[in-house]
C-alpha positions in Angstrom: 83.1 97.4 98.8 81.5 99.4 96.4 78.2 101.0 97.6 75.3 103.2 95.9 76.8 107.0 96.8 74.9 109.0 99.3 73.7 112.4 98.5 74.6 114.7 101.5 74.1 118.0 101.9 74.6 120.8 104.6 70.7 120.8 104.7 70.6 117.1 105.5 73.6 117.2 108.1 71.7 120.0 109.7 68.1 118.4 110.0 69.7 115.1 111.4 71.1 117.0 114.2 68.2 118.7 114.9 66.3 115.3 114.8 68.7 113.5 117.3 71.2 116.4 119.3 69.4 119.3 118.6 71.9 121.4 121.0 74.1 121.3 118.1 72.1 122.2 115.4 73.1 125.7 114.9 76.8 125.3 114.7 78.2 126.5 111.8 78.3 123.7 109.3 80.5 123.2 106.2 81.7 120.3 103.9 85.1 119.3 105.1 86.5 116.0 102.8 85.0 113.3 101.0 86.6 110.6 102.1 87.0 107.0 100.9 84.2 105.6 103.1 82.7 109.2 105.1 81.9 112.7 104.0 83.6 114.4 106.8 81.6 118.2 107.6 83.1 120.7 109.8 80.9 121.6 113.0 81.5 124.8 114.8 85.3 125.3 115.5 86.0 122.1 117.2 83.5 119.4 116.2 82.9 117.3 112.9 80.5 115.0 111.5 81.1 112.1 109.6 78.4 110.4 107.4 79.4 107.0 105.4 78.2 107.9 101.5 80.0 105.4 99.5 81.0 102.1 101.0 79.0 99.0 102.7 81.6 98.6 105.6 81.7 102.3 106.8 78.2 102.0 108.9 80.2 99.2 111.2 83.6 100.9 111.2 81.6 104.3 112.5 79.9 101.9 115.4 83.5 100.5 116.5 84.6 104.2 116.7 82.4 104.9 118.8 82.9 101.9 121.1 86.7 101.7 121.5 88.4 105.2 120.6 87.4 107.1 123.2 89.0 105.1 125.9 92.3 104.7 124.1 92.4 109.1 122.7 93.6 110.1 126.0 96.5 108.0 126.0 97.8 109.2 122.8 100.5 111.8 122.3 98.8 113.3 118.6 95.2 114.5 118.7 92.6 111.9 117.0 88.9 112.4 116.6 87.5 111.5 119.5 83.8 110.2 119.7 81.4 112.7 120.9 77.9 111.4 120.0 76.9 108.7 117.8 73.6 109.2 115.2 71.0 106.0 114.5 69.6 105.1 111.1 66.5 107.4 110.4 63.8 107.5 107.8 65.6 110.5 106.6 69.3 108.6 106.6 68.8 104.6 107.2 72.9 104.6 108.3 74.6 105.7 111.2 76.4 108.6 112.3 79.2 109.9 114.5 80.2 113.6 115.8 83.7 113.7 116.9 86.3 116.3 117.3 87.6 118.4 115.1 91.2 117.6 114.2 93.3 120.3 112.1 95.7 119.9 110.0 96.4 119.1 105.8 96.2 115.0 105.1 100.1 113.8 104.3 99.2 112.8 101.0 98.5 116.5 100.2 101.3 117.7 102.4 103.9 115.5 103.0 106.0 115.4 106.1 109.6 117.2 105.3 111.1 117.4 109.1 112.5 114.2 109.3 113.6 113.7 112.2 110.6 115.0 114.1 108.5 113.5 112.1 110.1 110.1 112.8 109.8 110.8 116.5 106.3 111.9 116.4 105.4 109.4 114.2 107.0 106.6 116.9 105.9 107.8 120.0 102.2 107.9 118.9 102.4 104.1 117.6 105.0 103.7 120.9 101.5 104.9 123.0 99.0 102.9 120.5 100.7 99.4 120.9 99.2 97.5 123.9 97.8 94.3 124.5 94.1 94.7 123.6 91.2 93.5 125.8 89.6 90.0 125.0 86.7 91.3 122.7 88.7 93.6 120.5 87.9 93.9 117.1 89.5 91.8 114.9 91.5 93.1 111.7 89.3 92.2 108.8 92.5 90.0 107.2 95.2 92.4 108.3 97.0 92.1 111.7 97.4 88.3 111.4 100.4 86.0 109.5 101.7 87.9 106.5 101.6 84.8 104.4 98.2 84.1 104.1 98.4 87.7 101.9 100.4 85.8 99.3 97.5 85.5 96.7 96.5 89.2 96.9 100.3 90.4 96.9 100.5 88.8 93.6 97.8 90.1 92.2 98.3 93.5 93.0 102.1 93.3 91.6 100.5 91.6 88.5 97.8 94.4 87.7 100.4 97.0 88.7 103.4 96.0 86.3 100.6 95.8 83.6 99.6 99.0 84.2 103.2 99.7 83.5 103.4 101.4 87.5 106.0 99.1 89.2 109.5 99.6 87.2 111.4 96.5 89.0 108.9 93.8 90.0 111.7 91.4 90.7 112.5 94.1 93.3 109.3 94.0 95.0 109.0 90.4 94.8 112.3 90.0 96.8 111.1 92.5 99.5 107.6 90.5 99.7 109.6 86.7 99.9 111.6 88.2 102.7 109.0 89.5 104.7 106.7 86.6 104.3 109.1 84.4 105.1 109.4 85.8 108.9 108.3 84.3 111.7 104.8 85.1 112.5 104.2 87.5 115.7 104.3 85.5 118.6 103.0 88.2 121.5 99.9 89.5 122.2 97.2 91.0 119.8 98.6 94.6 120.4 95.7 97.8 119.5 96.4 99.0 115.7 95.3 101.7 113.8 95.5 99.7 110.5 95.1 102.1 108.0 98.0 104.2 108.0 98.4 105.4 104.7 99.2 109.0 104.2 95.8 110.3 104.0 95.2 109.4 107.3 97.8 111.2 109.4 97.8 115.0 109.1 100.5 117.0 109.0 101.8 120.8 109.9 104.7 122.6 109.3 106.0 119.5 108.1 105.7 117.4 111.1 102.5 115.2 112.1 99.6 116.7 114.1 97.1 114.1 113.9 96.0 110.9 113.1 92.4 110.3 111.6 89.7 107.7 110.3 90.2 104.8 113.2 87.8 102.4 111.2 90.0 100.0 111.0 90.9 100.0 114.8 92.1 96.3 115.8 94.1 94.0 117.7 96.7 92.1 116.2 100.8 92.0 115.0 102.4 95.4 115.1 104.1 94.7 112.3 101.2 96.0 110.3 101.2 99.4 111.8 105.2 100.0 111.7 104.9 99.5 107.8 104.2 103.2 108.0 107.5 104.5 108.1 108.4 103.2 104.6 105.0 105.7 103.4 105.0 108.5 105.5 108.5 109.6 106.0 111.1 111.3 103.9 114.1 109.4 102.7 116.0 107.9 105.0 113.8 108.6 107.8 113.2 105.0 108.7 116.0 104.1 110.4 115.5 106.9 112.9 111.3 105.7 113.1 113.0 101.9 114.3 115.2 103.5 116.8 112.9 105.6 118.8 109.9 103.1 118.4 109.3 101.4 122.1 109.9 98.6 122.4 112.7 97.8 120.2 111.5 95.5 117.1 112.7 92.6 116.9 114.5 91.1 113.1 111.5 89.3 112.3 109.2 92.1 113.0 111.3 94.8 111.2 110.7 92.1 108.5 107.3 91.5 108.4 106.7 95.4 108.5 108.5 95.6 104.8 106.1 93.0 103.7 102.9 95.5 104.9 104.4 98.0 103.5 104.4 96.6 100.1 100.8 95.8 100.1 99.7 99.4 101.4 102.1 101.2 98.8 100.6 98.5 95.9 96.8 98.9 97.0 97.7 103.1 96.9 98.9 102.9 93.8 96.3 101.0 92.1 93.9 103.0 93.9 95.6 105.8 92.6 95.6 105.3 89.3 92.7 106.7 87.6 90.1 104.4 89.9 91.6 100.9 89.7 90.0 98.5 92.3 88.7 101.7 93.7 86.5 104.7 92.8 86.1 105.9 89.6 89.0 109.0 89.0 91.0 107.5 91.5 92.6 109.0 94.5 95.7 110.6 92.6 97.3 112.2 95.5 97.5 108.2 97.0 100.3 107.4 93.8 103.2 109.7 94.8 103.7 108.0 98.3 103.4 104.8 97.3 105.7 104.8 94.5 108.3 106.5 97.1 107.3 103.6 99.4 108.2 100.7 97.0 111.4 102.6 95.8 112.7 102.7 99.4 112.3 99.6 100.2 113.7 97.7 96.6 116.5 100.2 97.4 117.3 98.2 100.8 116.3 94.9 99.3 118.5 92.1 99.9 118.6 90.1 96.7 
């Protein structure tokens, strides 16, 4: 994944939007995030720009973006950035390029959601909204969205690194959550639309509920149960049950099931990502740790050993 860094700065954002939409060239422009795969820069008071700097997947993740989101956004109960104009390799920047709206709000991992029950509601009627059968043609979900089993080998590995780094205190535990879920019957319906990267710095919160949902690279067709592994990250204790019950349509056992299992990897990939740079970007991402090690603490705590 790991790709030469970008330099961006305001002066380049500016004279690529002069080159290819010059009506928007003179909006105020300021640095917003650097995010795992796009510097994200603040256009005016209700646009952004997102230019990939530091990963090799990011230019086709921008491209699907643009091709899918905007006919899905207006269906969706919590704003997302919506596509707006899409920018083409250049001399001066040989990657693509996407202007989108603006979404406000502080990324989870920063500020967690602490209204519970709203949050749990918000969080379900926005994946309640996102689950549909896909279109023949979707994307598909780069190894995620498919049967949880064939993740056995990279579950391992993950637990193994994190229990040497001394970041898992009950392995056994997680091993008997991941058995479980793995164990399910694979998804039987159709390939439903999925985010795919739910992980708290992706959905933005305010007051302490969620107000939007960001960074739709990932954007595929697949099981569900990949998506409704967010609960176990995003909410505050107990919160779960309450995600389940207002989530439409009612999860099945084996679904519920395979959802633990996704959860485990996301909250094992955040914290090795999380941890001073391992498998990830030197420094790390430290805000990713906290969440994750709720995550994994939740779930051992409603293991079934």
């Amino acid at each position: 994944m790991a790709h030469a860094e970008s330099e961006i700065t305001v002066g380049l954002v500016r004279d690529l939007l002069r080159e290819q939409h010059p009506d928007l060239a003179d909006l105020p422009l300021e640095l917003g995030a650097r995010g795992w795969d796009n510097q994200l820069w603040r256009l005016g008071d209700d646009l952004a720009v997102r230019l990939p700097w530091a990963t090799r997947s990011a230019d086709m993740l921008l491209r699907k973006e643009h091709a899918w989101l905007p006919a899905l956004a207006p269906h969706l109960p919590l704003p997302v950035p919506v596509p707006q104009r899409l920018g083409e390799p250049s001399e001066r920047f040989p990657r693509p390029w996407i202007v989108t709206t603006w979404v406000p709000g502080e990324p989870a991992d920063r500020a967690p959601a602490t209204r519970a029950a709203e949050a749990a509601d918000t969080l379900a009627a926005f994946l309640s909204a996102l689950h549909r059968p896909a279109p023949t043609g979707a994307p598909a979900g780069r190894g995620r969205g498919g049967p949880l089993a064939e993740h056995a080998e990279g579950f391992a590995q993950q637990l193994a690194s994190a229990t040497e780094l001394g970041l898992i205190p009950d392995p056994d535990a997680v091993r008997v959550v991941w058995e479980d879920a793995a164990a399910a019957p694979d998804w039987a319906g159709p390939a439903m639309w999925l985010h795919g990267d739910l992980h708290p710095a992706n959905v933005l919160t305010a007051d302490g509920i969620f107000c939007g949902v960001i960074d739709f690279g990932d954007l595929f067709a697949g099981d569900p149960a990949c998506d409704l592994a967010a609960p176990w990250v995003l909410l505050p204790d107990g919160a779960a049950d309450r995600f389940y019950g207002a989530y439409q349509p009612t999860p099945d056992a084996a679904t519920l099931r395979r959802a633990r299992g996704w959860a485990v990897l996301r909250a094992l990939a955040c914290l090795l990502i999380g941890d001073a740079g391992v498998h990830g970007r030197p420094g790390g991402k430290p805000t990713w740790g906290p969440p994750a090690h709720a995550a994994l603490r939740r779930l051992t705590a409603t293991a079934h050993r």
